[in-house]
C-alpha positions as CSV (number, residue, x, y, z in Angstrom):
1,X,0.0,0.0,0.0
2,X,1.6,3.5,-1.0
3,X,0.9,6.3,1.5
4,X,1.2,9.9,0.9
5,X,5.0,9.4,3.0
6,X,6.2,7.3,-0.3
7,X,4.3,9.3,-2.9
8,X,5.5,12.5,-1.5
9,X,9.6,11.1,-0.8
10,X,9.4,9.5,-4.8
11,X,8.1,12.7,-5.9
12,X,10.9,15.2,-4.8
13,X,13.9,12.6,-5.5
14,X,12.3,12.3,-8.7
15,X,12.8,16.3,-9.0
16,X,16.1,16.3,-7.6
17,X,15.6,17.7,-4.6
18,X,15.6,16.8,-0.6
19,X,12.2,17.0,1.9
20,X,11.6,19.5,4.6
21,X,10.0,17.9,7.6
22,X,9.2,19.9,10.0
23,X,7.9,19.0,13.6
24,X,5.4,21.3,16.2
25,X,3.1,19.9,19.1
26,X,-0.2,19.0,18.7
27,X,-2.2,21.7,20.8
28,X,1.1,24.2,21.6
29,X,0.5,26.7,22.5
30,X,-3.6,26.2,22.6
31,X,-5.8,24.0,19.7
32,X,-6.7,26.8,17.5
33,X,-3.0,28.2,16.9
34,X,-2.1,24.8,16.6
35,X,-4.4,24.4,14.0
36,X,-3.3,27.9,12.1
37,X,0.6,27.0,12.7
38,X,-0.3,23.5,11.2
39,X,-2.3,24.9,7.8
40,X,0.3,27.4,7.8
41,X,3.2,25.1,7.2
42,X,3.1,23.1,3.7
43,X,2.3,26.7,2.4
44,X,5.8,27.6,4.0
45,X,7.8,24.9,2.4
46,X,7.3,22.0,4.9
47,X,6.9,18.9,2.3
48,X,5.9,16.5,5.3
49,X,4.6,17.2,8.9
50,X,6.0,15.5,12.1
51,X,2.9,16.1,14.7
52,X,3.8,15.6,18.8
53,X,1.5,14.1,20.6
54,X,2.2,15.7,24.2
55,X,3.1,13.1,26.9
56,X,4.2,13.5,30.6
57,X,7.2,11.8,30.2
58,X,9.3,12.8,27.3
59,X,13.0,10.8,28.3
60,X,14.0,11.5,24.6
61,X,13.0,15.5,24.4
62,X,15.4,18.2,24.7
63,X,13.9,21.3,27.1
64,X,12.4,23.3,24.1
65,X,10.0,19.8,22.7
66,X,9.4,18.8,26.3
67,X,8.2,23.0,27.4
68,X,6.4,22.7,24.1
69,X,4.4,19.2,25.3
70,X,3.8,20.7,28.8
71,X,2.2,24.1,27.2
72,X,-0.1,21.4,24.8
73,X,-1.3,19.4,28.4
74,X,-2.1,22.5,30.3
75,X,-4.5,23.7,27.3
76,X,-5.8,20.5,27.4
77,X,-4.4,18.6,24.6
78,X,-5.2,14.4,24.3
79,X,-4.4,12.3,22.0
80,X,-8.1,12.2,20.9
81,X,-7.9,16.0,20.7
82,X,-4.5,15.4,18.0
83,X,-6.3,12.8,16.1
84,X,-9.3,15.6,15.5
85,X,-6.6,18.1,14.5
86,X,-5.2,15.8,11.8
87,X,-8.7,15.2,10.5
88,X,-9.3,19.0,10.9
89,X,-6.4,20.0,8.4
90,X,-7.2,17.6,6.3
91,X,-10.6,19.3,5.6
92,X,-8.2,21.5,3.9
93,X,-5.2,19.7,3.0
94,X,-5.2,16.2,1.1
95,X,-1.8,15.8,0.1
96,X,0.8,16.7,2.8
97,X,2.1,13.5,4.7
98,X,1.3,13.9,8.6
99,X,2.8,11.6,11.0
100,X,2.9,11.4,14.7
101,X,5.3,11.5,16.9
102,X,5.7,10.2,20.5
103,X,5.4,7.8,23.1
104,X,3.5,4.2,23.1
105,X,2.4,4.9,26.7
106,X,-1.1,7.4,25.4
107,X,-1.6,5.1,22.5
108,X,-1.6,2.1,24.4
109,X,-3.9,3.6,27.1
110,X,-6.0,5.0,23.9
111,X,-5.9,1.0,22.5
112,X,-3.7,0.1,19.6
113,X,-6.5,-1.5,17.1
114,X,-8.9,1.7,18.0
115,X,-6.1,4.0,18.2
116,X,-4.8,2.4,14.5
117,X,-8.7,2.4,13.2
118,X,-9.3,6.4,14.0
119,X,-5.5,7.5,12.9
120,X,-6.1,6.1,9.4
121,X,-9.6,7.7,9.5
122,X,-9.0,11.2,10.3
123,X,-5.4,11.2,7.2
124,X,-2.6,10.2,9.2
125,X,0.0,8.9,7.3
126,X,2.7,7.2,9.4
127,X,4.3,6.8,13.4
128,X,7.5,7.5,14.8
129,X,7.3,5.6,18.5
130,X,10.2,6.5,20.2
131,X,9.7,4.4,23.2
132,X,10.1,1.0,21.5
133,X,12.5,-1.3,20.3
134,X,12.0,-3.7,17.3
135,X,12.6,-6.6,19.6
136,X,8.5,-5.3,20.4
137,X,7.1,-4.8,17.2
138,X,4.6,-6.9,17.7
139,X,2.8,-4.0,20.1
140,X,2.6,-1.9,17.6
141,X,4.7,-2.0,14.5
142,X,3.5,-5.0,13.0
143,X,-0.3,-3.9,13.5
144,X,0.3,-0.7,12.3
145,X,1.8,-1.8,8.7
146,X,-1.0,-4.1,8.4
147,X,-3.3,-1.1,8.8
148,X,-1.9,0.7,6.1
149,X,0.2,3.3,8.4
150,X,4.0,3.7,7.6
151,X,6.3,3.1,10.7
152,X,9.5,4.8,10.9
153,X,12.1,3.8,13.2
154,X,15.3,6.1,14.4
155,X,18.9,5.0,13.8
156,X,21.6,7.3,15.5
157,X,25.2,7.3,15.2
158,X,25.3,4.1,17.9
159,X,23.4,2.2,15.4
160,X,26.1,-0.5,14.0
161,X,25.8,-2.4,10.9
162,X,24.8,-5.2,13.6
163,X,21.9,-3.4,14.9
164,X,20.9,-1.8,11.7
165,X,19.2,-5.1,10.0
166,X,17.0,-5.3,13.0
167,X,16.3,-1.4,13.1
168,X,15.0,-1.3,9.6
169,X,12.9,-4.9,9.6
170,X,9.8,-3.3,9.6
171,X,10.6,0.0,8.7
172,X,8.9,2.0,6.0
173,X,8.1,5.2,4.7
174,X,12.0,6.5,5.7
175,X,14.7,6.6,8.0
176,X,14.8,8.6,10.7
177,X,18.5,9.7,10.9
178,X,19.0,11.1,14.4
179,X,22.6,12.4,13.5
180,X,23.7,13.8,17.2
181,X,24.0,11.6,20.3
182,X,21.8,12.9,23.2
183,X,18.4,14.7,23.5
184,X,16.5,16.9,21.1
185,X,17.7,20.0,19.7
186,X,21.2,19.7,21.8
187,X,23.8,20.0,18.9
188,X,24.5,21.0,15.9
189,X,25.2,17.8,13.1
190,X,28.2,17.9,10.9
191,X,27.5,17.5,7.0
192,X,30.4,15.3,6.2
193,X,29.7,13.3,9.2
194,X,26.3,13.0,8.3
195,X,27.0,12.5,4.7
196,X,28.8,8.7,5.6
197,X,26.1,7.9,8.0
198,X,23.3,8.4,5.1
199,X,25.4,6.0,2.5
200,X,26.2,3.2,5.6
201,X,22.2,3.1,5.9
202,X,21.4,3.0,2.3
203,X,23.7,0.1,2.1
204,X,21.3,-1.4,4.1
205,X,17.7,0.0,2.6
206,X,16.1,1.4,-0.1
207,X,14.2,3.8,1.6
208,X,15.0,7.5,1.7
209,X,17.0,8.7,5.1
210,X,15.9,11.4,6.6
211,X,18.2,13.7,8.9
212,X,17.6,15.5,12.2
213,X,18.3,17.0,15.3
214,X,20.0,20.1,15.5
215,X,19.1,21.5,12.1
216,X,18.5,25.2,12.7
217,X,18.4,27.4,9.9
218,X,18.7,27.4,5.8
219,X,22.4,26.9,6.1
220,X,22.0,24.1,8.4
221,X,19.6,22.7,6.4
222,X,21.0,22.9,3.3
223,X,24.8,21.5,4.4
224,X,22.4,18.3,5.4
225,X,20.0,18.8,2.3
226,X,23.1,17.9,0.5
227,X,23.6,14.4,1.8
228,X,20.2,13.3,2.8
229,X,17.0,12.7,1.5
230,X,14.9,14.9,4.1
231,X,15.6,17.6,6.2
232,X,14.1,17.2,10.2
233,X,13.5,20.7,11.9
234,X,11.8,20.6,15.2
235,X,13.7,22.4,18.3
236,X,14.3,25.2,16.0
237,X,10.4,25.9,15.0
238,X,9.3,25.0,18.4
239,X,11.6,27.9,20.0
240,X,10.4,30.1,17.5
241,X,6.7,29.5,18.2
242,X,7.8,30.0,22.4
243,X,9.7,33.4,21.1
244,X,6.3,34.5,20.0
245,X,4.4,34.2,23.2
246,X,3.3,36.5,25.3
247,X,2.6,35.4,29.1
248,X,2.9,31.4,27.5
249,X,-0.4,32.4,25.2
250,X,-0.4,32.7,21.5
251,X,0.9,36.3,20.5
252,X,-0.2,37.9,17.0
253,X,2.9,36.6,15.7
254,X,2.6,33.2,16.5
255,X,1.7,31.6,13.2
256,X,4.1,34.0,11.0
257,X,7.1,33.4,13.5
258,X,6.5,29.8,12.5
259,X,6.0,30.1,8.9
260,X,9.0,32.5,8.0
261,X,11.4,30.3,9.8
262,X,10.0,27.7,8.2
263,X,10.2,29.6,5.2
264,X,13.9,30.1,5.0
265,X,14.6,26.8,5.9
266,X,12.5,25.6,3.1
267,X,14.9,27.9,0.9
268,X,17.9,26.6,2.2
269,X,16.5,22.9,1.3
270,X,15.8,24.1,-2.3
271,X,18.7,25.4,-2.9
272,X,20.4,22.5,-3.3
273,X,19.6,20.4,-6.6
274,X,20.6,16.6,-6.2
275,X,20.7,14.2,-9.7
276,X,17.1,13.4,-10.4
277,X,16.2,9.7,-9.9
């Protein structure tokens, strides 16, 4: 089954050019800004959209993704309220691939089969579960393939050519490159470095490796444009959405503070032609 993920990653290579995928919080810093920052972001440049779903516990979170999910609880956000926000920008957006991000802990309390029924429902396109292993794919992995949902696993610079048959089993859609060792938004990656990771995983994989973690502006982007399929921006947007507040609330800026960064990032991405496959 081809999701939006595929069609979206075959379509750019095919133009000679890497993804932007960009990451925000479901419900930071309230639901209705969410929603704005969310419709505001393919028409900023972001070619796929990495949605949080806020959880208590976030071990793998830098402090800008973790402030970020504690804003999105305190307004109220659940995961049933991020599964209505998908199916709310999809009333006006058909074609940008969503996928959400986070912990098994609120899906499993949710139910896998229901939470796995409603996700496909309201658009979404694929998971990132942090929390688990492949050695547990059966939780969740497995059952969400055979629902039609892509699931992407992380591989980080520990990730040996051991370990990396077992990381990408059951992976699909792409590879989460997580090219720093530590928590979110911590470092900054370093192309070259980064540009040897991305061929020792394709010697594994056909799928299209995407990089992130400590991407945070278009130069940034484009020295990783440059060896990797797709681009992952997240403590960068998230700090400027929190530079827009005012008292914690949505400011007037919010939604443009979002959508220029995203913006020039998006430039920095297309700047950089690849050859065309």
């Amino acid at each position: 089954m081809t999701t939006r993920i595929d069609t979206r990653f075959a379509e750019l290579a095919a133009s000679g050019r890497a993804a932007l995928v960009t990451f925000v919080m479901a419900g930071d810093p309230d639901p209705e800004t969410s929603l704005a920052i969310l419709r505001a972001l393919p028409k900023a440049g972001a070619d796929v959209i990495e949605i949080g779903m806020p959880f208590t516990d976030p071990m793998a979170d830098g402090p800008a993704i973790q402030a970020a999910g504690l804003r999105a609880l305190k307004a109220g956000q659940t995961l049933k309220k991020t599964l209505a926000l998908v199916n709310d920008f999809r009333a006006e957006d058909m074609d940008t691939p969503i996928v959400l991000m986070g912990y098994y802990n609120p899906i499993y309390v949710h139910g896998v089969e229901r939470f796995l029924v409603e996700a496909r429902e309201v658009g979404v396109d694929g998971l990132i579960v942090v929390d688990l292993p492949p050695e547990e794919d059966e939780e969740l992995c497995v059952p969400a393939l055979k629902a039609g949902l892509n699931f992407i696993r992380l591989a980080t610079p520990t990730t040996d050519d051991k370990r990396l048959p077992a990381v990408l089993a059951n992976t699909s859609g792409f590879v989460y490159y997580v090219s720093i060792t530590g928590i979110t938004g911590s470092a900054a990656p370093v192309a070259v470095d980064v540009g040897a990771a991305v061929a020792r995983i394709k010697r594994h994989t056909h799928l299209p490796v995407a990089v992130g973690f400590g991407v945070r502006d278009a130069a940034s982007a484009a020295g990783i444009a440059a060896h990797a399929d797709g681009v992952v921006v997240g403590s960068a947007i998230i700090d400027a959405l929190r530079g827009s507040l005012v008292d914690g609330r949505a400011g007037p800026d919010s939604v443009s503070a979002v959508a220029r960064l995203v913006g020039e990032l998006s430039q920095g991405v297309r700047g950089v032609k690849k050859p065309k496959t």
